[in-house]
C-alpha atoms as one frame of an Amber mdcrd trajectory, in Angstrom:
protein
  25.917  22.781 -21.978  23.374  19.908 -20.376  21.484  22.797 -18.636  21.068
  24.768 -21.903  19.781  21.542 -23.717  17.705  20.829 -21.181  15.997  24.645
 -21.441  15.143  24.558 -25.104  13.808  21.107 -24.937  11.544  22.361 -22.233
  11.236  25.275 -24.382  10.115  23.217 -27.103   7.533  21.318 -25.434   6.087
  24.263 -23.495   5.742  26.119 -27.237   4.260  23.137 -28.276   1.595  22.687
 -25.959   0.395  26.336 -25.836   0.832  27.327 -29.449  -2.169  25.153 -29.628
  -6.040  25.848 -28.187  -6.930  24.245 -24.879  -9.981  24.662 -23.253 -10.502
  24.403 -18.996 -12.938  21.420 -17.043 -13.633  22.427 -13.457 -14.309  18.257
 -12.350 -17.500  17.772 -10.513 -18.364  15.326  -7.412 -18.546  11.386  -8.991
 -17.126  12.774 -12.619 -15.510  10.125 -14.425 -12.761  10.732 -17.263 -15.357
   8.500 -19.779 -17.821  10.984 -18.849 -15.466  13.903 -19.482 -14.551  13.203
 -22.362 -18.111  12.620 -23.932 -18.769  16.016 -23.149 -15.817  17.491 -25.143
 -16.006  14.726 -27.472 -12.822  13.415 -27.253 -11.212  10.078 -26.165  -9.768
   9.616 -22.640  -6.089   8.697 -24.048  -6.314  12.532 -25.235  -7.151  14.036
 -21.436  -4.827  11.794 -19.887  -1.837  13.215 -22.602  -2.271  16.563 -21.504
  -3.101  15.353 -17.870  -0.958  12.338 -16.499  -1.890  12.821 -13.144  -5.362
  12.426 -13.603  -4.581   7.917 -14.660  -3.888   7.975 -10.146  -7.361   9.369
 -10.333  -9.880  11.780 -10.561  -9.542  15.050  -7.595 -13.224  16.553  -7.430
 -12.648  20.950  -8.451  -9.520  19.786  -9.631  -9.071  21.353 -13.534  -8.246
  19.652 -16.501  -6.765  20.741 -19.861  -9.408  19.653 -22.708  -7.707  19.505
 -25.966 -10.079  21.132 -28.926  -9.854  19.169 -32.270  -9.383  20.946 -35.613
 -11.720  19.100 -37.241 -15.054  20.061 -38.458 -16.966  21.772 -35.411 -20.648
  21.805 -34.533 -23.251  23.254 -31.927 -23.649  20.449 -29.258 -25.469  19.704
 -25.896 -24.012  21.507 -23.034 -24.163  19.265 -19.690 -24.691  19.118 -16.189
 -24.803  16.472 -13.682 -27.376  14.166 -12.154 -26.964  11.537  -9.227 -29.391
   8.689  -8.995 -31.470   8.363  -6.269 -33.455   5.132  -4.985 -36.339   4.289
  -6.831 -35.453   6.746  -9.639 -36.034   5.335 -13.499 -34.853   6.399 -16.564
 -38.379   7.750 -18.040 -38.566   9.234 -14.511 -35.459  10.919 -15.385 -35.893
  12.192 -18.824 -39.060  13.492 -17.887 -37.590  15.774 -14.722 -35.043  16.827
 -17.796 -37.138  17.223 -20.883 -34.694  14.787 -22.511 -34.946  11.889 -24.873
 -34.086   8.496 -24.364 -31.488   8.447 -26.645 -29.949  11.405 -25.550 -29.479
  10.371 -21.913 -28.017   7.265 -23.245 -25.720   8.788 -25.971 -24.796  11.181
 -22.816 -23.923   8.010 -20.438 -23.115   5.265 -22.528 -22.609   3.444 -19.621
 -26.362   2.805 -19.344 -26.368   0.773 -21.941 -23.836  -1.408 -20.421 -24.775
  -1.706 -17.085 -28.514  -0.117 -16.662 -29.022   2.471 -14.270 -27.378   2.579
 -10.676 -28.233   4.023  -7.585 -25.213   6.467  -6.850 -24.482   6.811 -10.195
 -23.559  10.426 -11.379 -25.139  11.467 -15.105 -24.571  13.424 -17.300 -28.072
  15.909 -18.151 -27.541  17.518 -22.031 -29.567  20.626 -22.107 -30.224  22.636
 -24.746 -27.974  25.923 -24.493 -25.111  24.931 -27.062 -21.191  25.484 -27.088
 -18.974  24.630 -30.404 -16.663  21.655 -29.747 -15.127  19.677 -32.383 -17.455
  16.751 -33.957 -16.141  14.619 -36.888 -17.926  14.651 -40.145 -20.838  12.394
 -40.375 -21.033   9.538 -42.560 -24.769   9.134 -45.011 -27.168   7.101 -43.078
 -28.096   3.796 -44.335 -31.823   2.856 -42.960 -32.976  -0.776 -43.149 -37.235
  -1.509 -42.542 -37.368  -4.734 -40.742 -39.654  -7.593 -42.895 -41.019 -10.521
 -41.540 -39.148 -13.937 -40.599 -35.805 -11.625 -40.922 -33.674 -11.851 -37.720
 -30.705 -10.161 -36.492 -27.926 -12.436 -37.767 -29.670 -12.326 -41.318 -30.041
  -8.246 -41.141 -26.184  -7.809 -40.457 -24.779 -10.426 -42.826 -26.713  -8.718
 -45.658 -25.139  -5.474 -44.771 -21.957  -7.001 -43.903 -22.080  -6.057 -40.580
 -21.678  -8.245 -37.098 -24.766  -8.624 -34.728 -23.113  -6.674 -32.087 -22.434
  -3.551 -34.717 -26.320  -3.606 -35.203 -27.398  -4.000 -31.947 -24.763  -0.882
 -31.104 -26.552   1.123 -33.368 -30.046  -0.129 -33.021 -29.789  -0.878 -28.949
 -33.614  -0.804 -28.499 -33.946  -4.374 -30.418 -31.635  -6.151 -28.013 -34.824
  -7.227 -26.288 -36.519  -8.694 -30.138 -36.390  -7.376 -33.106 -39.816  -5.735
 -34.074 -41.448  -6.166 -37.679 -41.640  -3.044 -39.608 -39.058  -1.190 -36.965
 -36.468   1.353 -39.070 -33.150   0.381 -38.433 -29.839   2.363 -38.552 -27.441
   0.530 -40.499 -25.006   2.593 -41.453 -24.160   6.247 -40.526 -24.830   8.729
 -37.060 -28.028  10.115 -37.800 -29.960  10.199 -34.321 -32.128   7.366 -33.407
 -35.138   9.908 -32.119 -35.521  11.141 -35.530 -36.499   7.379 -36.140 -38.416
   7.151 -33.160 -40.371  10.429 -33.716 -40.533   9.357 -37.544 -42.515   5.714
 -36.648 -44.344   8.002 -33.738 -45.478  10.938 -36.147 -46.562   8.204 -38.813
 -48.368   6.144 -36.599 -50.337   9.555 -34.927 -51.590   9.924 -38.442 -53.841
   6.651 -38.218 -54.526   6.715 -34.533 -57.617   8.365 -34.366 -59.391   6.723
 -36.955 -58.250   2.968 -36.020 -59.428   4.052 -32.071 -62.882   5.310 -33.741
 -62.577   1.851 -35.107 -61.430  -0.489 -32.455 -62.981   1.239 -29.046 -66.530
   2.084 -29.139 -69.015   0.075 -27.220 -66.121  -2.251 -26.380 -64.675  -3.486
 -22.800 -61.579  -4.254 -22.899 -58.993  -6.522 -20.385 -55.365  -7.175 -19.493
 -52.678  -8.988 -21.265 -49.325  -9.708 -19.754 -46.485 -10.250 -22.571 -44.586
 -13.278 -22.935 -41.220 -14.107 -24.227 -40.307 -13.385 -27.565 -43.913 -12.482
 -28.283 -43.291  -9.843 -31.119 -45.832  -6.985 -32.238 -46.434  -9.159 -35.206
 -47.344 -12.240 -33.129 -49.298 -10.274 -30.662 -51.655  -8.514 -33.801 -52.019
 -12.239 -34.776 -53.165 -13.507 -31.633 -55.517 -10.696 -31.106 -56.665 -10.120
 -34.613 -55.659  -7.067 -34.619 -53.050  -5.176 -36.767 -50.256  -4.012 -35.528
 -51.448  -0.089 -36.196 -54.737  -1.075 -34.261 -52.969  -2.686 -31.284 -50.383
   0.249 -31.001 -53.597   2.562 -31.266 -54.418   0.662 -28.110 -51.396   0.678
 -26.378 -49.078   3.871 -27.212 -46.204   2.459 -25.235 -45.573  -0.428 -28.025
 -44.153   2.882 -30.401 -41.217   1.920 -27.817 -41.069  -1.842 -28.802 -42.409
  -4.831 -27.288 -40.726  -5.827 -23.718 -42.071  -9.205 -21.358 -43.996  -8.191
 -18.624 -45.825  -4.973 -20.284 -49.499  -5.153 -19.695 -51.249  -4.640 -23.051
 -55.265  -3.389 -23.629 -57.242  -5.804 -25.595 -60.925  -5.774 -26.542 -62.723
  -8.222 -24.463 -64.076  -9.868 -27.242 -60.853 -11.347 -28.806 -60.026 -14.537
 -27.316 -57.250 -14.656 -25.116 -54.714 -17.716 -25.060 -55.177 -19.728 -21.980
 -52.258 -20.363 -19.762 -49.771 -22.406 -21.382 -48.583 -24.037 -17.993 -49.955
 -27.466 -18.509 -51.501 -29.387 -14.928 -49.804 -32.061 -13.140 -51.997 -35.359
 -12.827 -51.503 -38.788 -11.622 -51.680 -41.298 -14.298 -53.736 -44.437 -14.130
 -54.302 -47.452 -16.094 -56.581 -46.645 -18.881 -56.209 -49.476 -21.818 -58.532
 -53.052 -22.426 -56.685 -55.717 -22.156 -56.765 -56.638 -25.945 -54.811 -53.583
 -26.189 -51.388 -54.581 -25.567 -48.410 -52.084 -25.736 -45.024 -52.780 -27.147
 -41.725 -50.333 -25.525 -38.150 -50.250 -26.308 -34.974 -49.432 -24.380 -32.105
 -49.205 -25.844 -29.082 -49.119 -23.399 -25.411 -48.863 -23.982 -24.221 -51.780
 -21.931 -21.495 -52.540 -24.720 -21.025 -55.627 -23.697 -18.837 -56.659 -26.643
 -16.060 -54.192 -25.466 -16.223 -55.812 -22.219 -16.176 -59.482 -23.191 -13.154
 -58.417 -25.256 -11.232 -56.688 -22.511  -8.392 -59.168 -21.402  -6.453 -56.480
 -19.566  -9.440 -55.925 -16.799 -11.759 -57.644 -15.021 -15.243 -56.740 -14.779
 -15.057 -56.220 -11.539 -12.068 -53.723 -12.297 -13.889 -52.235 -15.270 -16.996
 -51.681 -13.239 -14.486 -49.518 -10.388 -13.242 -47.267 -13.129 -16.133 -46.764
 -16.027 -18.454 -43.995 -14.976 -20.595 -44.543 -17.909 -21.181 -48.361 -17.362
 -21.888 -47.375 -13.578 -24.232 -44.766 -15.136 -25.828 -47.621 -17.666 -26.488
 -49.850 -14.982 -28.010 -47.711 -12.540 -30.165 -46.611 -14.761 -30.936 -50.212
 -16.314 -31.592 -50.895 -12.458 -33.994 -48.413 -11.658 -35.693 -49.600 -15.265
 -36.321 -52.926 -14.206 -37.958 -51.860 -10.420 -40.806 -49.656 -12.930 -41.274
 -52.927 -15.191 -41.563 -54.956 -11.832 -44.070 -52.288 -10.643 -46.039 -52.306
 -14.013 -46.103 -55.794 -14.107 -47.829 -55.968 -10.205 -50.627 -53.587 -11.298
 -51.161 -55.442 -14.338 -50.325 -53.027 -17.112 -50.640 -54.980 -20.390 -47.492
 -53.815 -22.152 -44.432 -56.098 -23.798 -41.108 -54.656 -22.786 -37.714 -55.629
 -24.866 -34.155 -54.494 -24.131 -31.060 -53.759 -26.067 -27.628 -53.696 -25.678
 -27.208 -50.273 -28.511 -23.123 -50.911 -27.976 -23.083 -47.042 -28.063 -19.831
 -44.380 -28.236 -20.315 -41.002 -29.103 -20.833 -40.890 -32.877 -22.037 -44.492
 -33.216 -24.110 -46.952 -32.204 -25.723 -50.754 -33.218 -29.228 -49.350 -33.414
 -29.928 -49.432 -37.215 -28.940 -53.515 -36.958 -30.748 -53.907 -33.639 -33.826
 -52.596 -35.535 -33.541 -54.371 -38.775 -32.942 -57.840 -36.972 -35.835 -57.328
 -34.528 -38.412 -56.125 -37.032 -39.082 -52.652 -34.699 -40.895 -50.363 -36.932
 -44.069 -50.842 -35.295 -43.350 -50.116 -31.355 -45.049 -47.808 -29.484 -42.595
 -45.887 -28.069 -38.601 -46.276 -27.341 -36.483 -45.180 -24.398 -32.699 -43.901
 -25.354 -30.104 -44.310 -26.848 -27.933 -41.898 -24.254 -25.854 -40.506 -26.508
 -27.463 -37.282 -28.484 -26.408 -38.393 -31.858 -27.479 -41.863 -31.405 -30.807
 -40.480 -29.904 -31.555 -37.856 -33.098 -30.324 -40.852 -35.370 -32.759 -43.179
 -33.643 -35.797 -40.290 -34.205 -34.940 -40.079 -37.962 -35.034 -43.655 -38.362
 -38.629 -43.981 -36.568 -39.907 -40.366 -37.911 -41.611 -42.178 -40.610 -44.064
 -44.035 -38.490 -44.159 -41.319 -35.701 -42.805 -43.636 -33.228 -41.964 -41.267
 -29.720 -38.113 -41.517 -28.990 -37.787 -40.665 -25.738 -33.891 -39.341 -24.215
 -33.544 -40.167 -21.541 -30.128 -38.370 -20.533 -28.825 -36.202 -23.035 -28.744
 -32.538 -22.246 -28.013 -31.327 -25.833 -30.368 -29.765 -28.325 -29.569 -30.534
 -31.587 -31.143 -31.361 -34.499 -35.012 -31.664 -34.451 -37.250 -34.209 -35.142
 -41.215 -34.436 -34.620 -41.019 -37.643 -32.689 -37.942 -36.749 -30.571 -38.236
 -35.880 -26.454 -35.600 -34.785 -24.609 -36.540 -35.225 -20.724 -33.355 -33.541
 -19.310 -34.357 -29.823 -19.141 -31.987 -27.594 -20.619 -29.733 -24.948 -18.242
 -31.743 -21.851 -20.485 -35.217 -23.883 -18.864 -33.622 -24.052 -15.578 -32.463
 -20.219 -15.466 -35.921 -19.168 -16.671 -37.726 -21.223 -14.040 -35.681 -19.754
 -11.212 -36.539 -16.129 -12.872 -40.171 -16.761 -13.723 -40.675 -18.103  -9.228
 -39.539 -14.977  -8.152 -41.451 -13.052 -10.047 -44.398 -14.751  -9.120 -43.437
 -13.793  -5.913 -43.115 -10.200  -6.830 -39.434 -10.349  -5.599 -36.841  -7.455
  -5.899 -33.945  -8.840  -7.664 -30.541  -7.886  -7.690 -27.975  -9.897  -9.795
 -24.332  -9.796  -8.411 -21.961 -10.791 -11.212 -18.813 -11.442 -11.355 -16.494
  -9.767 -14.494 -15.559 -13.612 -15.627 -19.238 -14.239 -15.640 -20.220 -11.301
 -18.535 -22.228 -14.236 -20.715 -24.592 -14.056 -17.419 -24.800 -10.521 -17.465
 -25.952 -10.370 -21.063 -28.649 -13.330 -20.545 -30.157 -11.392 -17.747 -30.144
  -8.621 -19.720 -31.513  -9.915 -22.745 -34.349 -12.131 -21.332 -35.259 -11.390
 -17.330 -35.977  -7.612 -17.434 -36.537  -5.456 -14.062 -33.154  -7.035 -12.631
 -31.236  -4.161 -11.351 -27.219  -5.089 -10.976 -24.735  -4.592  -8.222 -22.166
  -2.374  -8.724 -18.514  -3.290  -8.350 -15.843  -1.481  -7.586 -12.348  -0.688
  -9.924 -10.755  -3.821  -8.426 -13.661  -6.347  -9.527 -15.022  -6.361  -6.042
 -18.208  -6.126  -5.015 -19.503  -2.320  -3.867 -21.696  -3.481  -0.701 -22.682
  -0.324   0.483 -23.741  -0.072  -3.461 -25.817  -3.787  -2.551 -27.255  -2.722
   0.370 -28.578   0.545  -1.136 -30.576  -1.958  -3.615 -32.464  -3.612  -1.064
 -36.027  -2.618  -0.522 -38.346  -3.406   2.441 -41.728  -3.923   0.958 -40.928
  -7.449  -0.473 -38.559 -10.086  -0.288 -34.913  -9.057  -2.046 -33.680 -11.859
  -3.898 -30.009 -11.764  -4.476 -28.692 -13.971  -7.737 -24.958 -14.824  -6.808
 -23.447 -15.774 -10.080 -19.574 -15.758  -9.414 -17.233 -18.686  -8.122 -15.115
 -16.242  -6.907 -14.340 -17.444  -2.727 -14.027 -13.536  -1.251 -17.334 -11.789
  -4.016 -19.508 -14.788  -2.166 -18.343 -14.276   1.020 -18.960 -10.454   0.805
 -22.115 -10.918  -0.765 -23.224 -13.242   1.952 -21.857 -11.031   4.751 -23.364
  -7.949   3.392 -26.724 -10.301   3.127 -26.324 -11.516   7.118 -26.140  -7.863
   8.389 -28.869  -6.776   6.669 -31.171  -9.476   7.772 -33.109  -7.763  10.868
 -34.288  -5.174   8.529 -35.090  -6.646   5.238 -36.470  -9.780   3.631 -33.364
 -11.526   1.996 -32.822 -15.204   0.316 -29.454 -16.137  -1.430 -30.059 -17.373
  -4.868 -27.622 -19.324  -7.788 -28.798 -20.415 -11.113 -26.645 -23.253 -11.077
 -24.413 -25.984  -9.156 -21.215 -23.864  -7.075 -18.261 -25.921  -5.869 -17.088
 -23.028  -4.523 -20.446 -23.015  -1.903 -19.476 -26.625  -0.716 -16.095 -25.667
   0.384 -14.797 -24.989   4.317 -14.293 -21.614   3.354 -17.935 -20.765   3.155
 -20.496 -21.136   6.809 -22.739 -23.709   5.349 -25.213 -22.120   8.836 -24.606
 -18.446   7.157 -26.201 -20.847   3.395 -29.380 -21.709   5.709 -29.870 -18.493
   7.291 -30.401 -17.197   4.100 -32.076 -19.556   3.189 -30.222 -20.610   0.062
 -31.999 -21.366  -3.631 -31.658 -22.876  -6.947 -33.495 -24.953  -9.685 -33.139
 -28.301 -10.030 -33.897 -31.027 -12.254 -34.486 -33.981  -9.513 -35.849 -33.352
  -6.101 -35.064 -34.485  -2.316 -38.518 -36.877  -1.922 -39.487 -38.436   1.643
 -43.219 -39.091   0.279 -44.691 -42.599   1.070 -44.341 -43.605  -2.382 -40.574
 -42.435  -2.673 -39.865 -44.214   0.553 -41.703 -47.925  -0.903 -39.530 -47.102
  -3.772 -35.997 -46.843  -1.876 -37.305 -49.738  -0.177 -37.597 -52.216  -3.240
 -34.737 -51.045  -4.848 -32.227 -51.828  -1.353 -34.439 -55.217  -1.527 -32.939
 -56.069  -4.722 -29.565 -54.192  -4.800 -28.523 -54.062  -1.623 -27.900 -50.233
  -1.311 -29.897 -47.309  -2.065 -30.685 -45.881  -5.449 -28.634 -43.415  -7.512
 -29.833 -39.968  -9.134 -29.553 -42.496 -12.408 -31.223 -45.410 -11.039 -34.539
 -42.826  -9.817 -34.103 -41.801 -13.736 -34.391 -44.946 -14.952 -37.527 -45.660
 -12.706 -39.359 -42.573 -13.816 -38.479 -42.170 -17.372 -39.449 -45.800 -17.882
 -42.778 -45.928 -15.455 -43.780 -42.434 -16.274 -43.266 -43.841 -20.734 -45.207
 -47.166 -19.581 -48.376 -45.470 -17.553 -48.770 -42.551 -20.633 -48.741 -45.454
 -23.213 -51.853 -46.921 -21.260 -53.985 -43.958 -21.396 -56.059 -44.787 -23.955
 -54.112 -42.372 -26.172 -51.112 -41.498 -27.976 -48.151 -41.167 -26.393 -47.892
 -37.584 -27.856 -51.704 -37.006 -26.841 -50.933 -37.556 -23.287 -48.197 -35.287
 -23.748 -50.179 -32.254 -25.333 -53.108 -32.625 -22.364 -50.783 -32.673 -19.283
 -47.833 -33.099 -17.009 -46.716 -35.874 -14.868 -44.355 -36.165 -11.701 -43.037
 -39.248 -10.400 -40.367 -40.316  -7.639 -38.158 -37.521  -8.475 -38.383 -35.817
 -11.581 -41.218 -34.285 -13.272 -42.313 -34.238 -17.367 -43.696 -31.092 -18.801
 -42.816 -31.026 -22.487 -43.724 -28.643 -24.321 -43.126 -28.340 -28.453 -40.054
 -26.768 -29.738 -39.343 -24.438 -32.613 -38.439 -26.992 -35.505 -40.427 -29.885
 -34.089 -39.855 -32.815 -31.103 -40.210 -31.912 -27.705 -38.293 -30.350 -24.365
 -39.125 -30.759 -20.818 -39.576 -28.100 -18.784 -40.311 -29.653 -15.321 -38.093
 -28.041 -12.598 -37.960 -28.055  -8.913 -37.247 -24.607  -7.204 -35.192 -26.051
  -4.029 -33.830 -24.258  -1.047 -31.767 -24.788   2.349 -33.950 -25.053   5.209
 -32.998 -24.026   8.912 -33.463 -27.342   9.891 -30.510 -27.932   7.450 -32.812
 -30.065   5.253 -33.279 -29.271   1.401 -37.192 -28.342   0.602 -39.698 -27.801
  -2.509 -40.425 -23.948  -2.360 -44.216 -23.103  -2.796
């Protein structure tokens, strides 16, 4: 009785399965299931259904069952297969193929994900077509992109997220381009757009070049970030028709980096990297300057604390330590100001400070300090933008002198910590310079870097990894070129992906130019697991906001400051020197303190001040130090 159960359900199953159509893949060397089913245009839960073997893996000439939908059918893109090759693009590609961009991509999705990779097998559509099933397509909405509108403001009129949009639109990921056509809703093609805005442009072309080119010699522009096609036609003169008339390859957006044609005659921006100087007294001695700080001793609280002593406090509050290391470096750059004879009247103020409050607004009212020239903290970032607004009237600088945050803006506001975005971008924008080959490795817990790099720092190719989240190193190695220097951006905290890295780094080292780069601080670096000799070999870099500094005039400064406090100066107490000397010696130029500001930047014991304006008003700095581990197993400035 079991048996004959068991034979009609296998009966029943086996009717099941072929009373329905199923059509036959022959898998190819490096085929993937995703890949598979974008060919037959089905998901991968439906191959692996009719083919539970294949979740153990994929067995190249193996054969699959493909199921065919009933739905509404169309003719599509046959495939075949292409493997990357060093030094192969995409346009390089596409071009061998006689394919569009947007077909390769809509072929490999995985490009859009991860860029291309050497060893990476793609699918080629063609144009010889086979009916397989394709669902019926939704009406396309189409949305022409205005000035001042952004991304977020484009979805949440449609009702749509910023990632939907940038799905369907993934050219603007880079910026979002005035007058671009975007796909809001619906699946018709993106090259219909592109050949749309190309066809329509082709119109004009000839007349605008007639117009623009004649008699004319024209030089090189490099793009900066964020610059649009509408900011570039505004720096140039130019419209945006007559700069694309120029320059075909902005029909494909504006990227950083791309080297634009522009008549000689229009006036080209000069560099916006301002020049380091060394400040001297400027001002008559009639002229005498009046500076604030305001520091959060909080004295009150510690008057008022029964339970500990100040000696006790003083073991266990980091920010008081903080406060008075930085009070202490403060009073060595008033002692120095005063020995050169800088005319300037220095108060101090205990701004009794938490997080969300502060005794600044009675501090000024009781003081009468509307009329100072400039003021140094509070440390918190509310307290600091607070200060700003209360002093924006009169234009007063308020100068932070800790705070990391950006927050709200105000004209008279500078922050002089640089921000981690300023820090990442300086590290990208040296190698560069350098004309360095870089390879990010990422880590999966680390995807937020992955998208930054991909948003902002392009020509970074990625390292592979494998199923496991480990990295591919024969995948790393194949990245390396011999031409230039490779750098290689480690962004993972993971013990056995930086070891791996490293070691695939050490063996390749008699062949190619290699240096070991993070973007920010690693514990994991500083631990016994990892050869601190292997982080010197390769020569080991990162940004930084301070410097290690054995000038002469670091060394008289380390000098004075043991002289008075008996042991050598903290990270805070060489802040609290240079914020304070650096604020002193720019109010005695002769100028404003924002003047000085505009015309150049300064660099003292160990931290520099570039600011430069922000969107929205006040001021960032910008000043960082690209450091690295020398042999000698001492930390150096890189050229």
């Amino acid at each position: 009785m079991i048996k004959r159960v068991v034979f009609i359900f296998i009966l029943v199953i086996t009717c099941s399965v072929f009373g329905q159509k199923y059509g036959k893949h022959k898998v190819e060397k490096g085929e993937t299931i995703a890949q598979i089913a974008q060919i037959y245009k089905v998901t991968p839960f439906d191959i692996y259904q009719l083919n539970p073997d294949a979740q153990s893996g994929l067995k190249p000439y193996s054969i699959l069952l493909i199921p065919n939908k009933t739905e509404n059918t169309k003719t599509i893109l046959k495939t075949k297969t292409h493997k990357v090759e060093p030094k192969e693009t995409l346009f390089g590609i596409e071009k061998k193929y006689n394919i569009s961009d947007e077909a390769l991509k809509k072929a490999n999705p995985i490009l859009e994900k991860d860029g291309l990779q050497i060893g990476q097998v793609l699918l080629i559509p063609s144009n010889t077509g086979s009916k397989i099933v394709a669902p019926t397509q939704e009406k396309a909405v189409f949305h022409e992109v205005l000035p001042k509108e952004t991304k977020y403001s484009i979805a949440k009129k449609y009702g749509i997220t910023v990632e939907e949009l940038e799905k369907k639109n993934p050219e603007i990921i880079p910026n979002l381009t005035i007058g671009y056509k975007l796909i809001i809703k619906g699946t018709a093609p993106k090259t219909a757009i592109y050949h749309e805005a190309v066809s329509s442009k082709s119109e004009i072309i000839k007349p605008i070049l007639a117009k623009v080119s004649p008699a004319l010699n024209y030089v090189n522009y490099e793009v900066k970030s964020k610059e649009t096609l509408y900011s570039l036609s505004k720096i140039f003169g130019l419209s945006q028709e007559e700069l694309t008339a120029l320059n075909p390859v902005l029909t494909n957006g504006v990227q950083e980096g791309m080297i634009l044609k522009v008549p000689q005659t229009v006036l080209i921006p000069e560099k916006t990297k301002k020049d380091y100087i060394v400040l001297s007294k400027k001002n008559t001695a009639n002229d005498k300057k009046k500076m604030v700080l305001l520091l959060p001793f909080n004295m009150s609280k510690i008057e008022s604390d029964t339970i500990n002593s100040t000696t006790a406090r003083l073991k266990k509050d980091k920010f008081l330590n903080m406060t008075l290391d930085f009070y202490s470096g403060a009073l060595i750059a008033i002692d120095s100001a005063r020995q050169i004879g800088l005319n300037i009247d220095i108060q101090i103020f205990d701004s009794q400070e938490t997080k969300n409050s502060s005794n600044v607004v009675a501090i000024i009212q009781e003081n009468n300090l509307v009329n100072v020239d400039a003021i140094i903290g509070p440390f918190y970032q509310s307290n600091v933008e607070k200060t700003a607004e209360l002093f924006s009237k009169n234009n007063v600088p308020v100068i932070s002198p800790l705070s990391k945050d950006i927050g709200n803006s105000f004209p008279n506001l500078f922050q002089t910590i640089p921000t981690n975005e300023t820090l990442k971008n300086a590290m990208f924008s040296y190698m560069k310079t350098k004309g360095g080959n870089i390879i990010a490795v990422i880590d999966r817990k680390k995807e937020s870097a992955r998208h930054y790099i991909q948003e902002n720092q392009k020509g970074v190719q990625f390292a592979s990894l494998q199923e496991n989240g480990s990295l591919s190193t024969e995948n790393l190695k194949s990245l390396f070129v011999k031409d230039k220097i490779n750098y290689v951006v480690l962004i993972s905290e993971n013990t056995w992906m930086i070891k791996s890295t490293m070691a695939t780094m050490m063996s390749a080292m008699s062949s190619f130019k290699l240096q070991l780069v993070i973007l920010e601080p690693n514990e994991t670096l500083d631990t016994d697991e990892i050869n601190f000799d292997n982080l010197t070999k390769l020569k080991l870099m990162y940004p930084s906001i301070t410097r290690e500094n054995e000038s002469a005039g670091a060394l008289i400064f380390d000098n004075e400051y043991r002289k008075k406090n008996k042991i050598l100066p903290s990270t805070y107490a060489s802040r609290g020197f240079d914020v304070t000397f650096d604020t002193m010696m720019r109010l005695l130029q002769g100028n404003t303190y924002q003047e000085t500001i505009e015309a150049s930047a300064t660099e003292q014991v160990n931290n520099k001040f570039e600011f430069y304006k922000k969107e929205g008003g006040g001021y960032v700095n910008k000043g960082v130090y690209i450091l690295y581990y020398d042999a000698d197993l001492t930390i150096k400035e890189a050229n």
